[in-house]
C-alpha positions in Angstrom: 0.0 0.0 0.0 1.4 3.6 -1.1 1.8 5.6 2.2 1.5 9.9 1.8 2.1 12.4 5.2 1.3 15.7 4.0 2.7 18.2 6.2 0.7 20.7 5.4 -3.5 21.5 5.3 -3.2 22.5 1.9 -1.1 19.3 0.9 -4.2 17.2 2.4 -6.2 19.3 0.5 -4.5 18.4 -2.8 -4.7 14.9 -2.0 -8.5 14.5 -1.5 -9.1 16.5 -4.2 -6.7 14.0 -6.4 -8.5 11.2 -5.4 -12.0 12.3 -5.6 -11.2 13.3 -9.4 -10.4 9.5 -10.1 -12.9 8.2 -7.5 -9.7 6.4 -5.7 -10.6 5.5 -2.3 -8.0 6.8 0.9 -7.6 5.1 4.1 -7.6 7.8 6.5 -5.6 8.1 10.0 -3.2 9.6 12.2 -0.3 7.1 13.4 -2.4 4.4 12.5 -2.8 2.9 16.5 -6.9 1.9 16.0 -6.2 0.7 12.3 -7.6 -2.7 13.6 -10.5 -0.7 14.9 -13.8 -1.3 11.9 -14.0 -3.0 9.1 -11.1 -3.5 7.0 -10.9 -0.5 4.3 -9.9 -1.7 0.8 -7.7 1.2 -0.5 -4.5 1.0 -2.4 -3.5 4.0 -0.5 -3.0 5.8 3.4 -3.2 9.3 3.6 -1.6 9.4 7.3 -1.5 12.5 9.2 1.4 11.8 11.6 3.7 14.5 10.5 0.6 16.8 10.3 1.5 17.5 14.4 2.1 20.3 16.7 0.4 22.3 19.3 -1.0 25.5 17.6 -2.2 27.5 20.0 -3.0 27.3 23.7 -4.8 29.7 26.3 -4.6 28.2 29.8 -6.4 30.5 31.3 -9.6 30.7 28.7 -9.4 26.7 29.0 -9.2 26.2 25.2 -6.2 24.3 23.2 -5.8 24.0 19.5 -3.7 21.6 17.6 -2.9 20.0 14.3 -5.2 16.2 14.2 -1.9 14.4 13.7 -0.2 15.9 17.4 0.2 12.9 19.2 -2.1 12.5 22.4 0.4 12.2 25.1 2.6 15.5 23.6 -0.7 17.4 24.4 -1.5 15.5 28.0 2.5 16.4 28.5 1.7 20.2 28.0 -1.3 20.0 29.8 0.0 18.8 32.4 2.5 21.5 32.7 -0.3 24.2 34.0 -2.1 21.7 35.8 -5.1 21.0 33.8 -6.4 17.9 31.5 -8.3 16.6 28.7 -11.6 15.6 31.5 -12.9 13.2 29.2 -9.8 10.9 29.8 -9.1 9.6 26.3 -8.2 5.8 26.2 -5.0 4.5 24.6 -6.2 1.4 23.3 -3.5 0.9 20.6 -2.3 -2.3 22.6 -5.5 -4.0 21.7 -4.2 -4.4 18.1 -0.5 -4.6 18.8 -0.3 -1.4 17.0 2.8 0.4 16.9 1.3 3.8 16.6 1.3 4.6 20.6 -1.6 6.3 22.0 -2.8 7.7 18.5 -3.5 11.3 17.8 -5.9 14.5 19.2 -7.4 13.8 16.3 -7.9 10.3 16.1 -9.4 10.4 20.3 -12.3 12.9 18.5 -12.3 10.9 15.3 -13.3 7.8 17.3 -15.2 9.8 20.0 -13.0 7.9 22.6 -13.9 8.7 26.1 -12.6 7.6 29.7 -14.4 6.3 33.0 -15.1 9.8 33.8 -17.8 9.8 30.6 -20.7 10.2 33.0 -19.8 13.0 34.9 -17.3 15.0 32.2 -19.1 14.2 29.0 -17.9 12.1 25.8 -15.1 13.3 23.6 -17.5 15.3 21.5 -18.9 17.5 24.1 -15.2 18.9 24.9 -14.6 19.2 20.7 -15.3 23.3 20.6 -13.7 23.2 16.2 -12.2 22.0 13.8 -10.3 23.0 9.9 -11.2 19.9 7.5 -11.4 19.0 3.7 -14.2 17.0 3.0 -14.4 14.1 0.2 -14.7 16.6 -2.6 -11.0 18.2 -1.4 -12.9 21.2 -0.6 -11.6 23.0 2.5 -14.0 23.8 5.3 -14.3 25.0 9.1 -16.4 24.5 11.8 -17.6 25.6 15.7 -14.6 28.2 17.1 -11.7 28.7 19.6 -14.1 29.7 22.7 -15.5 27.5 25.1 -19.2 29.1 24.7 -19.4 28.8 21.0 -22.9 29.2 19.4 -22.2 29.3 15.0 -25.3 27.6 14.0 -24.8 23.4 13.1 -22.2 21.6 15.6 -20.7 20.1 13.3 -17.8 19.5 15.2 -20.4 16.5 17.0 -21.2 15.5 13.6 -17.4 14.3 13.3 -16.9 13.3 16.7 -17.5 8.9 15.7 -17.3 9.3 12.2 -14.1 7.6 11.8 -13.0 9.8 9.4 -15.4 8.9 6.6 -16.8 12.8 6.3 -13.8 14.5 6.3 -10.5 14.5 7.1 -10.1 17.2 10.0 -6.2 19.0 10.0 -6.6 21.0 13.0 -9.0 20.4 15.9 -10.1 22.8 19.2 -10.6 21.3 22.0 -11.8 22.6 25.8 -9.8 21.6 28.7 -10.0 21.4 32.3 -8.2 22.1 35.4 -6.7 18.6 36.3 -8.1 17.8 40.7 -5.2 18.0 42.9 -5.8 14.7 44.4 -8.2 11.3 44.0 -9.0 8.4 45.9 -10.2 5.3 45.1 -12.5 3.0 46.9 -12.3 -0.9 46.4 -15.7 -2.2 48.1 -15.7 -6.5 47.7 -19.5 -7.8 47.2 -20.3 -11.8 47.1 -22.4 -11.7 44.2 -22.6 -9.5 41.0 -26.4 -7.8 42.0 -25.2 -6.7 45.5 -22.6 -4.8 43.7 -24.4 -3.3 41.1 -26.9 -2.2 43.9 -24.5 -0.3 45.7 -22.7 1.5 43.1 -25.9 2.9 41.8 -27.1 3.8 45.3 -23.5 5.3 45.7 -23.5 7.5 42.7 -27.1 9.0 43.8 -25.6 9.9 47.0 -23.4 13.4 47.9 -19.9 11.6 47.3 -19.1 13.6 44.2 -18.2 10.5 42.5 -16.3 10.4 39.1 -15.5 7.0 38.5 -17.7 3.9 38.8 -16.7 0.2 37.8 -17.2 -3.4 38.9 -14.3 -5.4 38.5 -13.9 -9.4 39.1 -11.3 -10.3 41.5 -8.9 -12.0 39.1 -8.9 -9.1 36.8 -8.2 -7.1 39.8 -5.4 -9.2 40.6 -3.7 -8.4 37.4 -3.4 -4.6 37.5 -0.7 -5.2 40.5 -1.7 -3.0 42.8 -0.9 -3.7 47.0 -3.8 -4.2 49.0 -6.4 -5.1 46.2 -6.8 -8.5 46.6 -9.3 -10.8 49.0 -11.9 -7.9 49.1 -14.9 -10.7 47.5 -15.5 -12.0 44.1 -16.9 -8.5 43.3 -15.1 -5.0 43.4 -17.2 -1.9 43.1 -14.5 0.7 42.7 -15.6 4.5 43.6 -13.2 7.4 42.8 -13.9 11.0 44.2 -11.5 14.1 43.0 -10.5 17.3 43.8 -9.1 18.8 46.5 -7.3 17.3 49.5 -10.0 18.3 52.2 -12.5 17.4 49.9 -11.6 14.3 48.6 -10.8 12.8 52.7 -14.6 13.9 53.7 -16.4 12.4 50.8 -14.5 9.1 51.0 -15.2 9.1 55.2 -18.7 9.6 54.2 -19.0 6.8 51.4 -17.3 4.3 53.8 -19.9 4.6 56.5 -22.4 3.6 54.2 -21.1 0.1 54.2 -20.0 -2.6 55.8 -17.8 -5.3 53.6 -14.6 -5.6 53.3 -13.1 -2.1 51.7 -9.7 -0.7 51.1 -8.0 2.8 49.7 -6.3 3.9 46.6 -4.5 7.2 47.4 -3.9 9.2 44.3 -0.9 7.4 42.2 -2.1 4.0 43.0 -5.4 5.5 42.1 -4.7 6.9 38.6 -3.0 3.4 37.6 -5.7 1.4 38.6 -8.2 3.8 36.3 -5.6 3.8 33.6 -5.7 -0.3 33.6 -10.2 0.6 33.1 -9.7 2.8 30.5 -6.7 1.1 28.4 -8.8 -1.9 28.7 -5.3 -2.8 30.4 -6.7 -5.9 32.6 -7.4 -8.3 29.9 -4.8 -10.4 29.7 -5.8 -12.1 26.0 -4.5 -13.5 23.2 -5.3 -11.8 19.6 -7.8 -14.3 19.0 -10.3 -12.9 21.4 -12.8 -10.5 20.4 -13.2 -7.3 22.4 -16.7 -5.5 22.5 -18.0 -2.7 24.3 -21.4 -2.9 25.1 -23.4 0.3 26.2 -26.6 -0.1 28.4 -29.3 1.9 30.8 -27.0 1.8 33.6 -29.5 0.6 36.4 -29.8 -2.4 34.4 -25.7 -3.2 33.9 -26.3 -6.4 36.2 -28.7 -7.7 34.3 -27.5 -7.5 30.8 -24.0 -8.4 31.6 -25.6 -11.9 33.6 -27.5 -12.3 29.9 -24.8 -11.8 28.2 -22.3 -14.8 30.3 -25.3 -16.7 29.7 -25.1 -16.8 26.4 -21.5 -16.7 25.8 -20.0 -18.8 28.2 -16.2 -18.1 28.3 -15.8 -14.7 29.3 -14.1 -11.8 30.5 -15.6 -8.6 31.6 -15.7 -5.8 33.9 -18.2 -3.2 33.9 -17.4 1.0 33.7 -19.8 4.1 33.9 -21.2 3.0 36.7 -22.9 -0.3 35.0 -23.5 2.0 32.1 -20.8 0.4 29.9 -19.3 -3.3 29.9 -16.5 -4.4 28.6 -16.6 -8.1 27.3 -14.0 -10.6 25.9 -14.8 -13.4 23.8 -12.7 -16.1 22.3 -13.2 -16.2 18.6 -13.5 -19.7 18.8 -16.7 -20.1 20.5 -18.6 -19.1 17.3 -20.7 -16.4 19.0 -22.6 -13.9 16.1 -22.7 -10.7 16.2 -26.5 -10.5 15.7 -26.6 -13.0 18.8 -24.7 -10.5 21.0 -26.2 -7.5 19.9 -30.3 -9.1 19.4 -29.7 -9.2 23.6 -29.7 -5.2 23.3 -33.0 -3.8 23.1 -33.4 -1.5 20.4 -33.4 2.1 21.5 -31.8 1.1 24.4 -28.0 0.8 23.7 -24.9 -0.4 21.7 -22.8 -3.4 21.1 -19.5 -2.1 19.5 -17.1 -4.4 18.2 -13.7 -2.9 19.1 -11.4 -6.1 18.2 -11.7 -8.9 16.2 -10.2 -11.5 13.5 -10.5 -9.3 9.8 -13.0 -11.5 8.5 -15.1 -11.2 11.1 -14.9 -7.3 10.7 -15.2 -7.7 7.2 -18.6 -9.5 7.5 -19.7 -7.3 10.5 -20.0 -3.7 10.7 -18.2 -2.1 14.6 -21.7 -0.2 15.2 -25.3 -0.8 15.4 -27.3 1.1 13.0 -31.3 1.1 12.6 -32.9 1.2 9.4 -33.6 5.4 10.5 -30.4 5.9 11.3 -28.4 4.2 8.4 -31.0 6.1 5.5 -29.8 9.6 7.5 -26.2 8.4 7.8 -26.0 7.7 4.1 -27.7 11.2 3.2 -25.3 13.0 5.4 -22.1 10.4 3.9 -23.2 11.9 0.3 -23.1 15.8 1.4 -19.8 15.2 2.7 -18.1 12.7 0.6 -19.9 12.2 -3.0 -17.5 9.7 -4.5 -17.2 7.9 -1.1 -13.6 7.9 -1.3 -12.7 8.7 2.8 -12.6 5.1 4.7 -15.1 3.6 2.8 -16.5 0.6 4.7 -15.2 1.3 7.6 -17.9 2.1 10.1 -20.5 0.3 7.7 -20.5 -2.0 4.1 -22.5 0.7 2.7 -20.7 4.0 3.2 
């Protein structure tokens, strides 16, 4: 496969327009870390936006960063980091998943995919931090879109429109994003339960209390045993984990406060033992698989986490799983070799009432299924809005579905 890195907007620009002249489809990315990420696109050649990179303008104190797409993730947590603040959506780094080589992928990519962290239900996805964006769309015609301020009100946000779109509208070349002051400290607590409803029951009744939580999971013991951390074993079968952030005084009063509202077995993450353990959550770092295993993320009401996740063991037997926005998200493993559909997995879903997206698996089973589930609605609007952006269909065709 040819390989171009434009270095410039105008370059990408060229490009597109190229292609769309000869209909010649373009495999779209940054440094390529979620290429195993959809279904495979058939393309001759990668437009790749890894030397498209750099930090273009930052104002700390108006909470609003712009970059070029390709600027690699962690160059832009580094500099964050540097005045204190963060991206509060906690973009994952799930390049691991499909032994990629391209890192923790690109600003660009995180919005691309719409990739968001265990904080999700208290800080918002990806695309509710994504104020702008400079783009050329399928025709090689150059565009903007939303601004550089954190109230920003221009008419369409478009800039949500591209937030999941896996880079079959456009190809963005810069992107604006809000940030956050980063909480001066965090703990975590590690609550063991017997059986899988008792936990479920009190992480929802913990998140309706005062405790100012922002981060929610249930974790089973041996994947709990593999993030490493001291004093995180022999809690139960079942670990709820809490974590409340912000300031010292803060954080010690709302964790007093959650512990005396139970009695099992608990235990303490102070803050670096704390951020590793959410790390391993939202690197999807505690499955400890071989490449034949598919990985899905399946997003449900979160009162009724338990109950789909018991639904969906029951049906596929061999399993691993833990469960994130506070029973809102699960995380499930499957070996390839059970022979479990897709439409099996995702028919357990109701309609309206979730997602089952297929993060990892062998390339013909991505070839034959599409990583998102799309209603008859949905896929006739999807297809309308494909055409306004991309006539020829030449940006990732096929990724996100067979028919766009």
């Amino acid at each position: 496969m040819q390989e171009i890195f434009p270095e410039t907007h105008e370059q990408v620009a060229e490009i597109v327009k190229s292609a769309s002249a000869g209909a010649r489809p373009l495999a779209i990315e940054g440094r390529g870390s979620k290429r195993g990420w959809g279904r495979p696109v058939v393309s001759d050649t990668r437009l790749s936006l890894s030397r498209l990179k750099g930090i273009i303008s930052y104002e700390p104190d108006e909470l609003v960063l712009t970059a070029f797409a390709g600027t690699p993730i962690a160059d832009i947590e580094t500099a964050l980091s540097e005045r204190q603040q963060h991206l509060a959506f906690e973009p994952a780094r799930l390049g691991h998943l499909w032994n990629s080589s391209g890192g923790a992928g690109t600003l660009g990519g995180v919005l691309a995919c719409n990739l968001s962290g265990p904080r999700r239900p208290s800080a918002g996805a990806a695309r509710d931090h994504f104020l702008g964006f400079r783009a050329v769309n399928g025709a090689g015609q150059e565009f903007k879109a939303g601004g550089k301020v954190v109230k920003n009100v221009t008419g369409y946000d478009v800039s949500k429109l591209m937030a999941g779109s896996f880079g079959t509208l456009a190809v963005m070349t810069e992107v604006t994003v809000k940030v956050l002051p980063a909480p001066q400290k965090q703990r975590t607590g590690l609550f063991g339960f017997e059986d899988l409803s008792s936990a479920h029951h009190f992480l929802i009744k913990a998140q309706q209390g005062e405790h100012g939580i922002d981060g929610a999971a249930i974790v089973p013991a041996p994947s709990l045993d593999r993030i490493r951390i001291s004093r995180t074993s022999g809690l139960g079968p079942f670990v709820v984990a809490c974590r409340m952030s912000g300031t010292g005084v803060s954080v010690e009063a709302r964790w007093s406060a959650l512990k005396k509202t139970v009695s099992v077995a608990s235990e303490e993450l102070h803050t670096a033992n704390s951020m590793e353990f959410w790390m391993a959550l939202r690197d999807a770092g505690i499955f400890a698989l071989g490449s034949d295993w598919q990985i899905w993320r399946l997003t449900v009401p979160p009162s009724e986490g338990a109950d789909h996740l018991k639904r969906m063991l029951e049906i596929c037997g061999k399993a691993e799983w833990f469960m994130d926005w506070g029973g809102g998200l699960i995380w499930l493993a499957l070996p390839e070799e059970a022979g479990i559909a897709a439409a099996e997995i995702r028919r357990q879903i109701p309609p309206g009432q979730g997602d089952a997206i297929l993060l990892r698996a062998s390339l013909d089973f991505r070839a034959a299924n599409d990583p998102i589930m799309i209603s008859p609605d949905v896929k006739a609007l999807a297809l309308r809005v494909k055409q306004a952006f991309d006539p020829q269909g030449i940006l990732n065709p096929g990724r996100l579905h067979r028919d766009w």
